[in-house]
PyMOL commands that place a pseudoatom at each C-alpha (Angstrom):
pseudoatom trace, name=CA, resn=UNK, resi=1, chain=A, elem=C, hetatm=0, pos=[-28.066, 4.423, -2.439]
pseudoatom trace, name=CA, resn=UNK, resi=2, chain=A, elem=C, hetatm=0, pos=[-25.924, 1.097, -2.588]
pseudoatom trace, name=CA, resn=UNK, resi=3, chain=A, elem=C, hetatm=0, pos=[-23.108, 0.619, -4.442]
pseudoatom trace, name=CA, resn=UNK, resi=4, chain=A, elem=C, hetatm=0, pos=[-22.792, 0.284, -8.046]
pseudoatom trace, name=CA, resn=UNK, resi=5, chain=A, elem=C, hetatm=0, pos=[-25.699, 2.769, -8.414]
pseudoatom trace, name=CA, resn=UNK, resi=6, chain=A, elem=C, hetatm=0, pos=[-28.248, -0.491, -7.842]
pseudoatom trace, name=CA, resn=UNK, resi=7, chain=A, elem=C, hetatm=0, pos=[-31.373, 0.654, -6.981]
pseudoatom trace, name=CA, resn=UNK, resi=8, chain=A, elem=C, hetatm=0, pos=[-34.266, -0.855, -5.140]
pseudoatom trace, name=CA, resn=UNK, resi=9, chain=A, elem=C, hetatm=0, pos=[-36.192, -2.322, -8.322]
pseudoatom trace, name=CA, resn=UNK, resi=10, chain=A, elem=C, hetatm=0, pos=[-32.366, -4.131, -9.226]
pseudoatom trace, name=CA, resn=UNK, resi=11, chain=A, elem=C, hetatm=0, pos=[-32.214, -5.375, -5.472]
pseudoatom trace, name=CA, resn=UNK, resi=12, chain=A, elem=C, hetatm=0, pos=[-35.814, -6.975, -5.818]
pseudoatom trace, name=CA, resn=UNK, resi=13, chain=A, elem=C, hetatm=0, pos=[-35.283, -8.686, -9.334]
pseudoatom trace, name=CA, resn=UNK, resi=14, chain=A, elem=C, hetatm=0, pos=[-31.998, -10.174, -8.293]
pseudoatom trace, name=CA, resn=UNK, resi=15, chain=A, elem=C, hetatm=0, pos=[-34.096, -11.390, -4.758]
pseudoatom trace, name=CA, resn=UNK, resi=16, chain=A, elem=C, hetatm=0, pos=[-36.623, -12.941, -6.629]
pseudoatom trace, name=CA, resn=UNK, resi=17, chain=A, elem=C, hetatm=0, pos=[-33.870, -14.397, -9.189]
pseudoatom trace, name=CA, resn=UNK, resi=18, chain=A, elem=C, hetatm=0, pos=[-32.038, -15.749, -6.142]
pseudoatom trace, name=CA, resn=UNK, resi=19, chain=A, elem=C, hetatm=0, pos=[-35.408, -17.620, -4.936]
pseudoatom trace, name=CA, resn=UNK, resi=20, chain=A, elem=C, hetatm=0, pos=[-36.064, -19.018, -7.989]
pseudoatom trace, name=CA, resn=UNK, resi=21, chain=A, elem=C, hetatm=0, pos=[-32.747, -20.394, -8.737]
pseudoatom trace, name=CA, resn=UNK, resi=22, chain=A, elem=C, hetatm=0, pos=[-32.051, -21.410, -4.967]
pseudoatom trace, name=CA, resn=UNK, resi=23, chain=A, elem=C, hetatm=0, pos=[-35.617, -22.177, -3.164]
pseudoatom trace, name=CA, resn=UNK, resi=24, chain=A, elem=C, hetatm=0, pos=[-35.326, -23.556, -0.003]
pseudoatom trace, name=CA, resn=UNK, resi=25, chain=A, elem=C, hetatm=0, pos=[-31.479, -24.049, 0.013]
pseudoatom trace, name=CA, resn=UNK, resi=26, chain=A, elem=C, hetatm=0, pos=[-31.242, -20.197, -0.248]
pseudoatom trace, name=CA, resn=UNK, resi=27, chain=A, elem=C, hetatm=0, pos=[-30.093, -19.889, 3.302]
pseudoatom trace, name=CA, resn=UNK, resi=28, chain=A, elem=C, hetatm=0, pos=[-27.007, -22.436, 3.046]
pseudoatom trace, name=CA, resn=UNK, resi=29, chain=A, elem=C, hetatm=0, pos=[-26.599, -21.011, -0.239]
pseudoatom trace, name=CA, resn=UNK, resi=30, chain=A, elem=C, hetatm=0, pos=[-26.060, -17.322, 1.234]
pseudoatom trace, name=CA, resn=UNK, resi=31, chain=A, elem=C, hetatm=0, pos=[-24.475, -18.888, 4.390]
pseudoatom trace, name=CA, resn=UNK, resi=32, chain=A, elem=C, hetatm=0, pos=[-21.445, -20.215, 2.469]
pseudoatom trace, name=CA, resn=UNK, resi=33, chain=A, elem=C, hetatm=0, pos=[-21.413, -16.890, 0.214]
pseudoatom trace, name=CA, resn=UNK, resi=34, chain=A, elem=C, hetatm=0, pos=[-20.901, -15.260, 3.340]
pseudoatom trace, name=CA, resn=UNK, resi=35, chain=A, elem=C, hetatm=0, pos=[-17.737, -17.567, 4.605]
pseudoatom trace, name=CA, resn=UNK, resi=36, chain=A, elem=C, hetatm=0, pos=[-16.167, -17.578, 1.206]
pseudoatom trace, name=CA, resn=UNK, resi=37, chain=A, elem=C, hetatm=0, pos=[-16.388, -13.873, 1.323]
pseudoatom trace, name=CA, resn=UNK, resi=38, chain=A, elem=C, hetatm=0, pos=[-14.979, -13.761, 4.932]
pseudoatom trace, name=CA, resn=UNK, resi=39, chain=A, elem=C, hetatm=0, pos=[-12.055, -15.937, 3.916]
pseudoatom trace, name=CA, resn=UNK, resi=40, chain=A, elem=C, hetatm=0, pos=[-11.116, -13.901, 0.744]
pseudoatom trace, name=CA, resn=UNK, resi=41, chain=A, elem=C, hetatm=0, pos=[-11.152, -10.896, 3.096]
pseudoatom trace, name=CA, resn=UNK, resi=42, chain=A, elem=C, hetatm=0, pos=[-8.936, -12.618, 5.694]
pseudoatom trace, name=CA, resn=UNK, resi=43, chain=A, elem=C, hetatm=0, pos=[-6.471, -13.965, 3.028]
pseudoatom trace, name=CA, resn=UNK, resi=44, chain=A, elem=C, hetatm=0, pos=[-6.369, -10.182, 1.737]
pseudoatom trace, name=CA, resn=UNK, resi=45, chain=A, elem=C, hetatm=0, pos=[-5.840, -8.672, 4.700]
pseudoatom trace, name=CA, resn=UNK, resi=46, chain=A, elem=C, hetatm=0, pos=[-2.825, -11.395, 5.459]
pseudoatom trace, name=CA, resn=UNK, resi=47, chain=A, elem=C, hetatm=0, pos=[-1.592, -9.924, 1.835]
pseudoatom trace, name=CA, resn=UNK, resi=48, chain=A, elem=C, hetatm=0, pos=[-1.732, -6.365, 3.347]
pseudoatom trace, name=CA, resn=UNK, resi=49, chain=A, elem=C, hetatm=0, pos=[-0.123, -7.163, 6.083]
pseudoatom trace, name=CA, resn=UNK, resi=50, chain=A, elem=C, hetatm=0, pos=[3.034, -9.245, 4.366]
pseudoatom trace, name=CA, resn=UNK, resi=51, chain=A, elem=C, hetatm=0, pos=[3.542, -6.419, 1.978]
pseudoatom trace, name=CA, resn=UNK, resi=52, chain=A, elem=C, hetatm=0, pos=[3.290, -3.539, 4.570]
pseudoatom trace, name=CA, resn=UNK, resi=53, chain=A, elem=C, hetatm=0, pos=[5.756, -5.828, 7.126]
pseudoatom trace, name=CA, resn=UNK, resi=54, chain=A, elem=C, hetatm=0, pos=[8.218, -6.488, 4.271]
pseudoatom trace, name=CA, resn=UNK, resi=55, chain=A, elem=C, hetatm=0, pos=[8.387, -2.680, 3.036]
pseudoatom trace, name=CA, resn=UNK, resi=56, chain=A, elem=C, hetatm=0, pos=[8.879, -1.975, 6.817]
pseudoatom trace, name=CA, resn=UNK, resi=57, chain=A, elem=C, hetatm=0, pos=[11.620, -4.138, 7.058]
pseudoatom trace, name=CA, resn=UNK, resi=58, chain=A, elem=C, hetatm=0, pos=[13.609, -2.943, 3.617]
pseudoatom trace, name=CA, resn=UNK, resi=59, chain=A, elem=C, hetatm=0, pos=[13.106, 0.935, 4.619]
pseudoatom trace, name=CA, resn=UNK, resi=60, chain=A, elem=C, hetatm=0, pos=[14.813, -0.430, 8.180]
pseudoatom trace, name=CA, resn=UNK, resi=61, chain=A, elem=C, hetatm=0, pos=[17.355, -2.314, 6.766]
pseudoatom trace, name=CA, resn=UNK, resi=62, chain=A, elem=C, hetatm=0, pos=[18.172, 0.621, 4.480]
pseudoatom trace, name=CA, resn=UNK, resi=63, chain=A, elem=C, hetatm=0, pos=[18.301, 2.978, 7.380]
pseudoatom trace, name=CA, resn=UNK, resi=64, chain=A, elem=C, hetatm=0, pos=[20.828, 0.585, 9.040]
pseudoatom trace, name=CA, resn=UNK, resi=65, chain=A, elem=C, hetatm=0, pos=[22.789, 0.881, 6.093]
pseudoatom trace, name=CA, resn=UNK, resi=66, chain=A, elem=C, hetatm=0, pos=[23.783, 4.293, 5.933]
pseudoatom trace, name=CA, resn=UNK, resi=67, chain=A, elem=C, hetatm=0, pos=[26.396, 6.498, 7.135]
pseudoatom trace, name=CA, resn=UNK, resi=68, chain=A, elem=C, hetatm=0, pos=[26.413, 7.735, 10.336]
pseudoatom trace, name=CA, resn=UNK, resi=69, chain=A, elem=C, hetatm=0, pos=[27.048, 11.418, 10.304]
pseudoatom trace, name=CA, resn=UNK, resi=70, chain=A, elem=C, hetatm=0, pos=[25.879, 12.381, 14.378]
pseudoatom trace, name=CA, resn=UNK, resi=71, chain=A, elem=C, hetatm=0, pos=[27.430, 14.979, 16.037]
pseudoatom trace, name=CA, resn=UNK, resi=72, chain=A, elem=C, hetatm=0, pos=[31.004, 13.161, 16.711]
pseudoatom trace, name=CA, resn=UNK, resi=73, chain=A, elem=C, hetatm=0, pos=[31.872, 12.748, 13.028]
pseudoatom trace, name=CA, resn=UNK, resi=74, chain=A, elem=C, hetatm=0, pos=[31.358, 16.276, 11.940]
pseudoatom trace, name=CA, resn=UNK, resi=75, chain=A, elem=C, hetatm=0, pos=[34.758, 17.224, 12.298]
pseudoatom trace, name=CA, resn=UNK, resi=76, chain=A, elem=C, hetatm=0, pos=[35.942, 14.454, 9.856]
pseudoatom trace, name=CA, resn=UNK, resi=77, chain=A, elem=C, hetatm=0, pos=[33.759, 17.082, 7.775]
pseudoatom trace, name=CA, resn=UNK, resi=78, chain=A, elem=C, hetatm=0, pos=[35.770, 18.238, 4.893]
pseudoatom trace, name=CA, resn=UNK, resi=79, chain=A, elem=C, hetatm=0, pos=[34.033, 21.289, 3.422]
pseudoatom trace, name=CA, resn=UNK, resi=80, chain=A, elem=C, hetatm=0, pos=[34.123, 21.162, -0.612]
pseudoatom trace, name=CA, resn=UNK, resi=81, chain=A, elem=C, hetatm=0, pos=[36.404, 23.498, -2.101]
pseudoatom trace, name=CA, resn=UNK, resi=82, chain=A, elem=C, hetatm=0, pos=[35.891, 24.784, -5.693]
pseudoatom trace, name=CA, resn=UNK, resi=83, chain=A, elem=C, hetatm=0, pos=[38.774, 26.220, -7.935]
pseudoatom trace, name=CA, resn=UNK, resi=84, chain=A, elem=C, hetatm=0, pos=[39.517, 29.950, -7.729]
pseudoatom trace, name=CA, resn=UNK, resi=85, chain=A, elem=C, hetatm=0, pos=[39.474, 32.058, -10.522]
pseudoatom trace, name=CA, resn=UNK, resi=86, chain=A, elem=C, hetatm=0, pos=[42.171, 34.562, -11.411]
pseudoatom trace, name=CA, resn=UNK, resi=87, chain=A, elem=C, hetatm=0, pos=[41.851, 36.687, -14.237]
pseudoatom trace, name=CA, resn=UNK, resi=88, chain=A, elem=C, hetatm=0, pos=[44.809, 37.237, -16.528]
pseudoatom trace, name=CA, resn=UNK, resi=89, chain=A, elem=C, hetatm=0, pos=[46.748, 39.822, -16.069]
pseudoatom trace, name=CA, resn=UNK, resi=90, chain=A, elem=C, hetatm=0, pos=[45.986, 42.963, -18.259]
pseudoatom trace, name=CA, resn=UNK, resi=91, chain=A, elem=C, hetatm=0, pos=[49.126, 43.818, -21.083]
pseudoatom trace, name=CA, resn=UNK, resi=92, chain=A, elem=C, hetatm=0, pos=[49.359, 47.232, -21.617]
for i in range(1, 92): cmd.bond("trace and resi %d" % i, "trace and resi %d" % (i + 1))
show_as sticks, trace
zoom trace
């Protein structure tokens, strides 16, 4: 099964359209299909790789950018304190 659900009736009109339209130039025709569709690939791929080298670089940059808590600083730790409560005292 190819993609787009195109069977092998589709496949053969489309061949014969191609002939028709083409003839004898069908080969260069197919030939430069083929490098334009390289080249698109190649320029996509370059995309990929931009984006995926530029989100690498901002989730580094933001790692560089935070606090360092290793072991040394945990005694600059100050533990979080919360009011206590005292209830009133009862009136008899």
């Amino acid at each position: 099964m190819l993609p787009f659900n195109i069977g092998f009736g589709e496949m053969a009109l489309i061949g014969i359209v191609a002939v028709m339209l083409f003839g004898s130039r069908l080969p260069e025709v197919a030939g430069q299909l083929g490098k334009s569709y390289q080249q698109f690939r190649k320029g996509l791929d370059e995309i990929k790789s931009n984006i995926k080298t530029d989100v690498d670089l901002d989730v580094t940059s933001t790692l560089n950018r935070l606090p360092d808590y290793s072991e040394e600083r945990q005694d600059d730790y100050d533990a979080p304190s919360s009011p206590v409560f005292d209830a009133p005292e009862e009136e008899e």
